[in-house]
C-alpha positions in Angstrom: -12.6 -16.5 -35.5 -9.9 -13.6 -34.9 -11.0 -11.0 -33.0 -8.7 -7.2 -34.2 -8.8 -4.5 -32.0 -6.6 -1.7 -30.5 -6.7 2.1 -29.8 -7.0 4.7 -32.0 -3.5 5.1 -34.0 -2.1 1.9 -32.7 -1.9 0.6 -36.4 -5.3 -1.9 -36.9 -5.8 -0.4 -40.3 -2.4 -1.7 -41.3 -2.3 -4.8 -39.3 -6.2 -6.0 -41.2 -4.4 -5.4 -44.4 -1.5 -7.4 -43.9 -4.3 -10.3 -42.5 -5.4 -9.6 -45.4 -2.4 -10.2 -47.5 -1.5 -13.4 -45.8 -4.6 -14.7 -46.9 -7.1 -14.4 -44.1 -10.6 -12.5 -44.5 -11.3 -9.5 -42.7 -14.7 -7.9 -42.1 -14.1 -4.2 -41.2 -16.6 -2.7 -39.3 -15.7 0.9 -39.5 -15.6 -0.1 -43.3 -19.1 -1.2 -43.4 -20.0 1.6 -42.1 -18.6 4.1 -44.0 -20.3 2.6 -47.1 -23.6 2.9 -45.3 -23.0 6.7 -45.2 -21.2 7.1 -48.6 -23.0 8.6 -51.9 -25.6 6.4 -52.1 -25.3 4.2 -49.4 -28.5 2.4 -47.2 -28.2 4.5 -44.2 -27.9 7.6 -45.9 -32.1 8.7 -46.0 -32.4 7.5 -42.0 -29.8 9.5 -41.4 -30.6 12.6 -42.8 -34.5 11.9 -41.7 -33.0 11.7 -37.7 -30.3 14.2 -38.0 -31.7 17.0 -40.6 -28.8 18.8 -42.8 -25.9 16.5 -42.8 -26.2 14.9 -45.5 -24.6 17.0 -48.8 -24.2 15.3 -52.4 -26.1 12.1 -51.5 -23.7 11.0 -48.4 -23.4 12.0 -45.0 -21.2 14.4 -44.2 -19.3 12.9 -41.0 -17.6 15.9 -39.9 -21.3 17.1 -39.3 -22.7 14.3 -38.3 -20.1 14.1 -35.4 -20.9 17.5 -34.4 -24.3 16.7 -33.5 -23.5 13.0 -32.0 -20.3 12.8 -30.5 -21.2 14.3 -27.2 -24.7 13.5 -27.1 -25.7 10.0 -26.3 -29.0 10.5 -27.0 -28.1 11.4 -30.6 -25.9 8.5 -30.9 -28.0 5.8 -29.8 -30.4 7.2 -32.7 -27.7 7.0 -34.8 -26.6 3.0 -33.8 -29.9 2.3 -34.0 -30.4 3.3 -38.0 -26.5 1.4 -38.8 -26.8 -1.6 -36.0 -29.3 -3.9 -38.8 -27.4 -3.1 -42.1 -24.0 -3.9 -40.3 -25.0 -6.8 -38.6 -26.6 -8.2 -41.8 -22.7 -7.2 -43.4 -21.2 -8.9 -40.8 -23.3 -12.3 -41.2 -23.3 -12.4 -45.2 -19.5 -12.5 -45.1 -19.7 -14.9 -42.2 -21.7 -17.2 -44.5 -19.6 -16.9 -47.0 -16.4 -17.7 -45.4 -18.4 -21.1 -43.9 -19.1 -21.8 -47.4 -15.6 -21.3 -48.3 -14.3 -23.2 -45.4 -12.0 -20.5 -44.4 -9.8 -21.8 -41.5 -9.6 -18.1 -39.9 -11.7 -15.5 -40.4 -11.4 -12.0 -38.9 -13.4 -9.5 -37.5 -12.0 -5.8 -37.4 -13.9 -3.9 -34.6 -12.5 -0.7 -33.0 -14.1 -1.3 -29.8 -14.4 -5.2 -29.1 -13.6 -5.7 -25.5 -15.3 -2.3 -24.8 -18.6 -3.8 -26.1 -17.9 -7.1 -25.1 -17.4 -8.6 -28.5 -14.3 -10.7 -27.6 -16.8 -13.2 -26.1 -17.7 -14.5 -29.9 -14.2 -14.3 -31.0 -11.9 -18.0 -30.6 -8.8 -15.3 -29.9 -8.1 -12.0 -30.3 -5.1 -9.7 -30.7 -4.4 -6.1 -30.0 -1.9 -3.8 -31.7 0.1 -1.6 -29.5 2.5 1.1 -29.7 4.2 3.6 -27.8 1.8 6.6 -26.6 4.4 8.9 -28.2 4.2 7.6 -31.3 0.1 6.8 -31.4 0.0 11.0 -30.3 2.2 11.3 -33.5 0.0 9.3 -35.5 -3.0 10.5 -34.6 -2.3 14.3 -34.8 -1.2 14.0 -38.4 -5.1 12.8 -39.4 -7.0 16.1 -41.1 -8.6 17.8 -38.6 -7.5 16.2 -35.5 -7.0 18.1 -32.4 -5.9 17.4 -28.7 -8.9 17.7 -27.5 -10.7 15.2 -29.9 -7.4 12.7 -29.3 -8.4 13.1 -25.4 -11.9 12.6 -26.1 -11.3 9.9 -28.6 -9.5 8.2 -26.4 -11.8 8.5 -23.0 -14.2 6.2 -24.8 -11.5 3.3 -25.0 -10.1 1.2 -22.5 -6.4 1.5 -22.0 -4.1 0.3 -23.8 -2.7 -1.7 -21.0 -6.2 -3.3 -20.3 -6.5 -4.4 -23.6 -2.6 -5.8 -23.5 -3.5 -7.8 -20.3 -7.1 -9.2 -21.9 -5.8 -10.3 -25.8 -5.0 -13.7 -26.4 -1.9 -12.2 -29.1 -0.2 -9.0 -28.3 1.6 -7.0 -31.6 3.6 -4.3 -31.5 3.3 -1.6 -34.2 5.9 0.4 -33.1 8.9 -1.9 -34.3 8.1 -1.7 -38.6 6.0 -3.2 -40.6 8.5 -5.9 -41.5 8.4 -6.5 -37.6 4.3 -6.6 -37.2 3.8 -8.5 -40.9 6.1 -11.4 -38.9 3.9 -11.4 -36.0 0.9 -11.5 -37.6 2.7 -14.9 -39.7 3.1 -16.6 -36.7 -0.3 -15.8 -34.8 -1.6 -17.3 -38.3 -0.2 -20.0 -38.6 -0.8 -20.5 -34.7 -4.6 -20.9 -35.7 -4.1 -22.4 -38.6 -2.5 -25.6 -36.9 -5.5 -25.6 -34.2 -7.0 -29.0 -35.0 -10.3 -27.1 -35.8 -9.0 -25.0 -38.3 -8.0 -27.9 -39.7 -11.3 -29.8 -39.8 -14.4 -27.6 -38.2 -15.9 -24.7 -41.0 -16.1 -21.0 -39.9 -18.1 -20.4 -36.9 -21.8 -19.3 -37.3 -22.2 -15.8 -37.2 -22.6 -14.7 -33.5 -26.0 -13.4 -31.8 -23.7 -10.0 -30.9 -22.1 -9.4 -34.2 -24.7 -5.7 -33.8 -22.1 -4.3 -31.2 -19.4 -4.5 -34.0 -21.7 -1.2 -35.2 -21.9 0.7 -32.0 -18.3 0.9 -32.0 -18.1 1.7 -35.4 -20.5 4.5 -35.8 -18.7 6.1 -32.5 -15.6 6.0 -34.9 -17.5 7.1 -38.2 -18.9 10.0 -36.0 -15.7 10.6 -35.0 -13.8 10.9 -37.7 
């Protein structure tokens, strides 16, 4: 099991769709999430029973919901609490479906893996990376961003060198996408050739698989 993380505008949304592409199943957290919270979706009624007025046409509205989270831990335990079940129950049904399907990697997209300790479950993990000039640059063309949320954004991750120095695959976004899609090819086929992706099914889903939601509804809230 592949383990994808990196910082905010380091390119993971692009890197999990090229995965993706190559043939390897990708359960995205912040994904998952966003559902939840969407016209219709499970979490919606908890939310708007904890956190009273932000939901608007039958989905939350995020940009409010952040208001009243993001620098309140109180308020966003409450929230983890309502999305930690549904995710986790996500996160194992495709899991079970990819042992079924004897997929010989399987990967798990969460924003904040080695800052809630989700990398222990994973058999490797990799981190995309790119120059802080260019993840500013990324980052402040996103609707509504500002310095300050960028700052704040990124106070709740670890460095970028931190997670350089603790990933089993390193890939560097800031090269193309012809350049990451080859990087990814080989980090593939790397697991692929491990004798146990040859012959062992897709790891059981892991007792910690909730964390994936902590760091996702920080993100949602976020965003």
């Amino acid at each position: 099991m592949l383990g994808l993380t990196g910082s905010i505008g380091m390119g993971k949304s692009t890197a999990a769709a090229m995965l993706r592409r190559l043939g390897v199943p990708v359960h995205d957290a912040d994904a998952a999430v966003h559902r939840l919270m969407g016209r219709g979706g499970g979490a919606v009624a908890s939310i708007e029973a904890a956190f009273p007025g932000v939901v608007a046409g039958g989905a939350v509205d995020r940009r409010a919901l952040g208001a009243r989270v993001f620098a309140d831990p109180a308020a966003l335990r409450r929230l983890e609490a309502i999305l930690h079940p549904a995710v986790r129950a996500e996160a194992r049904r495709f899991l079970r479906r990819q042992t079924r399907r004897r997929a010989p990697v399987v990967c798990l997209d969460i924003p904040l893996l080695f800052e809630t300790g989700g990398d222990a479950q994973c058999d490797a993990t990799v981190v995309v990376s790119a120059p802080p000039w260019l993840q500013r640059q990324r980052v402040l063309r996103r609707p509504g961003m500002t310095e300050t949320k960028f700052r704040q954004i990124l106070a709740q991750q670890l460095p970028d060198a931190e997670k350089r120095r603790r990933a089993q695959f390193v890939v560097k976004t800031g090269l193309g996408k012809r350049d990451t899609l080859r990087s990814l090819q080989r980090i593939v086929r790397q697991l692929e050739a491990r004798p146990c992706a040859r012959s062992c099914s897709t790891p059981k889903p892991p007792a910690s698989i909730p964390r994936a939601a902590t760091a996702s509804s920080r993100s949602a809230a976020s965003s």
